[in-house]
N, C-alpha and C positions, 0 to 999 in steps of 0.2 A: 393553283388548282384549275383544270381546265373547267369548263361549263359544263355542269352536272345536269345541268334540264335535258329529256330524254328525247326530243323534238328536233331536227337538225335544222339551222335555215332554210329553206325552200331557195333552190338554185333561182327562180324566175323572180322571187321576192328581194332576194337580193340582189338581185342586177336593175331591177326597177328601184331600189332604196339608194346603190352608189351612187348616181351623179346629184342626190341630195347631200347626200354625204359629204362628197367630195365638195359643193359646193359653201357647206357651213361648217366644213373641218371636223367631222367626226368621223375618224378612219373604224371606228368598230360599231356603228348603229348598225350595218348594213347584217354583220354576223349576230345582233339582238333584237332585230328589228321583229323577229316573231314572237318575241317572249314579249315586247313591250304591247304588240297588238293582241297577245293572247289573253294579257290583262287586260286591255281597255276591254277588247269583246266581253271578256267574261262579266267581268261587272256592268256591263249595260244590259248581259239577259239576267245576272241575278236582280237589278233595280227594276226590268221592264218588264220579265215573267216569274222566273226563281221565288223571286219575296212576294210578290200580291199573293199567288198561289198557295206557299207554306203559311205566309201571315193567314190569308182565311180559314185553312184548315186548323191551325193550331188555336187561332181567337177569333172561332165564328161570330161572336156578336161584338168584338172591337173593334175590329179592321174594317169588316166591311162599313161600318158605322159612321168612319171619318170622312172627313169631306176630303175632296180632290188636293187642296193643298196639303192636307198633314198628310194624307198619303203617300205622296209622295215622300215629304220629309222623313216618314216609315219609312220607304224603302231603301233612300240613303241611306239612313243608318245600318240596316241592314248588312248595305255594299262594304262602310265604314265597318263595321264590324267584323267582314268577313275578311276584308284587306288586312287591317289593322294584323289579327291574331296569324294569318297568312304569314302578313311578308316579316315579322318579327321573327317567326317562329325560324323562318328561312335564312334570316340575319345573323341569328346566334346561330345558327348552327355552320356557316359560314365563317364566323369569326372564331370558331371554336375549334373549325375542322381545316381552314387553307394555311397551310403550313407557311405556304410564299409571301400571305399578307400578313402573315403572323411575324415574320423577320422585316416587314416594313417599319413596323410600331416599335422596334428594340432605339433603343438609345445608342448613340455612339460604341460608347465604352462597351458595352452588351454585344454590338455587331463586331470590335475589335476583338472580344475574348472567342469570339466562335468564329474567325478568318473570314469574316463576308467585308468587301474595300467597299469604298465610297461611303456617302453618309445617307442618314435613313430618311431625309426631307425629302430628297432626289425622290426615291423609289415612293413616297406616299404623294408624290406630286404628278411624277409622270409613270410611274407604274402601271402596272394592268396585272388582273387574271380574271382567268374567265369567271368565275362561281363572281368576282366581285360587278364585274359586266353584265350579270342576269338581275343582279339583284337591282343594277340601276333599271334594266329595261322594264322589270315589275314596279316598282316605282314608277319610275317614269310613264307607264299605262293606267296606270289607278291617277298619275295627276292630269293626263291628257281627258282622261273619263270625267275628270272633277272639274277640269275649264270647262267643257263643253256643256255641263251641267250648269255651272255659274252664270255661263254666258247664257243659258237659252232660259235660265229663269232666273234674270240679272233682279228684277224685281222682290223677287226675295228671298234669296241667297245675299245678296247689297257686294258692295266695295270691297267690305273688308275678306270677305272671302272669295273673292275675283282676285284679290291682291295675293291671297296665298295661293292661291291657285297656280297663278301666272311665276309667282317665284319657286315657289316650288318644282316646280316644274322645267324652270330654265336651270336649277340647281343641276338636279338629276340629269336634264341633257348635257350639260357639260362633263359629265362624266364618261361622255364617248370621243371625247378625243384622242385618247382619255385625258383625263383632270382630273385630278385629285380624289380618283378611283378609289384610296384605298380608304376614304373615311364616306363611300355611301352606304357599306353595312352599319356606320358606328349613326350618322344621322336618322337612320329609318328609325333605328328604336325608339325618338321621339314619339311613335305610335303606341308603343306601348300602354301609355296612359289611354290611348282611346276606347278601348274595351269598356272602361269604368264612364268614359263619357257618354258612352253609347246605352248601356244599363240605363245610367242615371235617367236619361230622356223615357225609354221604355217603362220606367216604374211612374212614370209620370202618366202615361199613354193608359197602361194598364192602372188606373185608378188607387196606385200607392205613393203618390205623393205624402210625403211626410213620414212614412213608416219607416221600422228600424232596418228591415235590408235596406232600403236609400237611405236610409242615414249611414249606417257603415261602408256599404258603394261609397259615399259622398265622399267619406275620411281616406276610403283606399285612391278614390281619384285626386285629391289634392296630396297627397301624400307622391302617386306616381307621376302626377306632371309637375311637382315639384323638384322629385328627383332627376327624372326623365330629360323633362326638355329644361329647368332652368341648372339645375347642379350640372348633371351631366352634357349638356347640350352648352352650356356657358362654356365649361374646360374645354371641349373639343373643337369647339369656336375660336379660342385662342390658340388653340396648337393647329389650325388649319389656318388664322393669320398670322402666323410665323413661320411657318413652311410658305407659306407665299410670300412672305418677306420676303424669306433668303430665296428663292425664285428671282424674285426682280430683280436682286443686285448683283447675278449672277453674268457677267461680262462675256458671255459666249456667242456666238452668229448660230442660228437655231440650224438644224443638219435638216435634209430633206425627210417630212415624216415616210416610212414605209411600213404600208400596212403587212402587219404579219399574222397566221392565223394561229390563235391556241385554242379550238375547238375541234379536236380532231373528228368528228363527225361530221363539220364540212369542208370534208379534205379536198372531195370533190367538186368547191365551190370555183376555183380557180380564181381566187381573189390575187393581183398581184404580188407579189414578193411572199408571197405566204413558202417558200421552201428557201426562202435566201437564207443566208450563212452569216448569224451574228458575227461582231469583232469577236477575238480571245478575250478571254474576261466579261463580257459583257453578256448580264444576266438577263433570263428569261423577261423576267420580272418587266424590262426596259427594252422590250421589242418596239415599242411604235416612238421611241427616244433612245436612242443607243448612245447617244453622248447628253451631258448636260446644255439647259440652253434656256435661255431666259422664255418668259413670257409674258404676250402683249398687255401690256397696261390698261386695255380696256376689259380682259377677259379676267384679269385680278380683282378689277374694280366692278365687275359686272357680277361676279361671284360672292365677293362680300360684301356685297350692298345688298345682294337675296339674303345670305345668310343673317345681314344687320335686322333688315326687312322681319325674317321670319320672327329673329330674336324677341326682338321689339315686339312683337303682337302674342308672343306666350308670355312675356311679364305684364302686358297689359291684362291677356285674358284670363292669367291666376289672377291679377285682383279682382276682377271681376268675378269671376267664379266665388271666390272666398265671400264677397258682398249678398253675391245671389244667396249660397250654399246659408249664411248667416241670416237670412232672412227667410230664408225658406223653410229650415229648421228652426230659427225659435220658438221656446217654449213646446216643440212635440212630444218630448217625451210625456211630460206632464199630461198635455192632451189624451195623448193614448191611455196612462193611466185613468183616468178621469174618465175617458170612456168604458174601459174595460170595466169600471166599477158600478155606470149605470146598465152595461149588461147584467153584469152579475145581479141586480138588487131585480132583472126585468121589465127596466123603463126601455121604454123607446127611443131611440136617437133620433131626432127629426132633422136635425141642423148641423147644416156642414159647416165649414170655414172657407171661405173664396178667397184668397191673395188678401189673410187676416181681419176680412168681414163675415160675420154669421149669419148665415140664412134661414128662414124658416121652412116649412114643408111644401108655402105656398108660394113661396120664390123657386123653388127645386124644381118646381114642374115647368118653368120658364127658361132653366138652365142645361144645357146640352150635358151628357152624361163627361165631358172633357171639357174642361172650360182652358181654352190656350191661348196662347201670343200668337202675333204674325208672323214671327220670328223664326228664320228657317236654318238649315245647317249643322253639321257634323258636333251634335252635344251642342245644344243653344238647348237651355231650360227654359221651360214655358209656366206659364203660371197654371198650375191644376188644382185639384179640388181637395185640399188638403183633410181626409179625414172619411167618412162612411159612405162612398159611393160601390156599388159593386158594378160588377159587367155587366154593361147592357142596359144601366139606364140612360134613358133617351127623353128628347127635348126639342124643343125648336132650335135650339143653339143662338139664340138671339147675344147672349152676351161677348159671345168666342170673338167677334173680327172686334168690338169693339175694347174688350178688357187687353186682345193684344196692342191694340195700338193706343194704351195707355201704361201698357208697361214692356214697351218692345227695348227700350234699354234693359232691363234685367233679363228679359226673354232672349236678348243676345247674347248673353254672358258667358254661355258656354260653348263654344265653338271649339270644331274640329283643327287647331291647327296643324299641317303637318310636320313636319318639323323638314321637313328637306326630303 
């Protein structure tokens, strides 16, 4: 499938992106190089006007209310939110509709019954098409958005999300060499689960901590990043260290790459070789490798050490999540009942629950209408006020910096990883 996004490279934009290109070997950034800045731009105006904006219209008296640090962590989410259902949606429908990557993924025997030669590692290793090349550069712009983010508020965003940032990130660019082009539609779904991560943080924000939408948000989000990134993200894991196996043990002298163009709307870009004349036999698919040919052992090792990297911090942060989600929900349902029944009889509710302490009416006027962690990033649960606050009570906030940084390990728990 050629490149379905309706935008053509900008001739000036790509002759200022070749000689990067050419210098770190990615012969197709130059022809994506505007989808991936059309992302980074867009989510730094949705994080730095879009969302302050919509959040005050829609929750006049919460948003404005936040201090400077959770506001911002609002807006992230926000971006989080908006990428996430974005580029999934983009994903499947990629993976549903490009015919060319779809004959990537057949097995031997399956590409022998339908007369297509060679085997199908080659083509998911060195392959290309354009629809799979957009989908890297939107990636690829929501994670340059997400370093820059890290780095410039390194102090509370922390390591471990600098960590994902920077692999994720090196994933995705190595899909313009291309590189194992044909499984960046199958890693973005990783996002999937974030929708529910993002919820889960907002019903915190919005003073429903403990209630039954975030309780069943809660079961839909472990339920999707279970399937998501550890089921589905594990298998595909292994079948992209095995097509890089057989890669490496493949005895061939690598042929001169020549970039060719499958974007027909910039015909006019005069990228070299873009009108040259494959071999006989040799399919679209394996324009910028027209023969098999090994590759470098650092770009194997550099690949699946991101992909190890990412692995490794979604099984740490399902359990995490699972400890938080366990402790955050016990005993609520019970609660809620228990409350609903001193409504119904017309007592008053004076006392909330704080991270499973009960306050009285004359603590409440001491405690910020949010009571959070320091704890920032993409679904990191914060500790709130589990149980009858409504919008818009307000406080000096005296306990916010301190209860986060008595409970910023569980306030971390949920983080945005992306999966690639």
């Amino acid at each position: 499938m050629h490149d379905p996004f309706p935008i053509p490279p900008p001739p000036l934009l790509v002759r200022l992106t070749t000689p990067l290109a050419e210098r770190l070997s990615l012969p197709t950034l130059p022809i994506h190089i505007h989808e991936l800045l059309f992302a980074a731009i867009s989510y730094h105006l949705i994080c730095t006007y879009l969302s302050p904006f919509l959040s005050s219209y829609f929750f006049p008296r919460t948003y404005p209310s936040l201090n400077t640090r959770t506001k911002l962590n609002w807006d992230v989410h926000v971006v989080s939110l908006v990428q996430s259902l974005f580029v999934c949606a983009t994903a499947l429908w990629v993976i549903w509709c490009d015919e060319e990557r779809t004959s990537m993924g057949l097995t031997d025997g399956e590409r022998a019954s339908l007369g297509l030669e060679g085997e199908g590692w080659r083509e998911r290793v060195w392959g290309y098409t354009g629809a799979g090349g957009m989908i890297q550069g939107f990636a690829a712009g929501y994670f340059l958005w997400d370093l820059q983010i890290c780095l410039r508020h390194m102090s509370v965003f922390g390591v471990g999300l600098l960590m994902h940032a920077v692999a994720a990130l090196v994933v995705f660019s190595l899909g313009f060499r291309p590189f194992v082009n044909y499984y960046g539609p199958t890693f973005i779904l990783y996002e999937l689960s974030s929708p529910f991560l993002n919820f889960h943080w907002f019903f915190d924000k919005l003073h429903m901590t403990g209630s039954r939408p975030q309780w069943y948000n809660g079961i839909l989000l472990l339920a999707s990043f279970f399937a998501c990134r550890l089921l589905w993200g594990t298998y595909q894991s292994l079948r992209v260290y095995q097509d890089c196996w057989a890669a490496l043990h493949v005895s061939t002298n690598p042929p001169p790459v020549v970039i060719f163009n499958l974007n027909p709307a910039s015909s006019t870009l005069n990228i070299p070789g873009k009108d040259a004349a494959l071999p006989t036999g040799i399919p679209d698919l394996m324009r910028y490798h027209p023969s098999p040919t090994d590759i470098p052992t650092w770009l194997a090792l550099t690949y699946l050490g991101s992909n190890v990297v990412l692995n490794t911090l979604n099984f740490y942060w399902f359990g995490k999540m699972i400890e938080t989600v366990r402790k955050r929900f016990r005993g609520a349902p019970k609660a809620e009942e228990e409350e609903e029944e001193v409504r119904k009889k017309g007592e008053e509710v004076v006392g909330v629950v704080v991270e499973g302490v009960e306050l009285d009416g004359s603590v409440l006027d001491e405690v910020d209408g949010e009571v959070e962690g320091e704890g920032m990033g993409e679904g990191r649960m914060n500790g709130g006020v589990n149980g009858g606050l409504k919008e818009g009570r307000s406080g000096n906030g005296k306990m916010e910096e301190d209860d986060g940084h008595r409970n910023q390990d569980e306030n971390r728990a949920l983080l945005s990883p992306c999966i690639k």
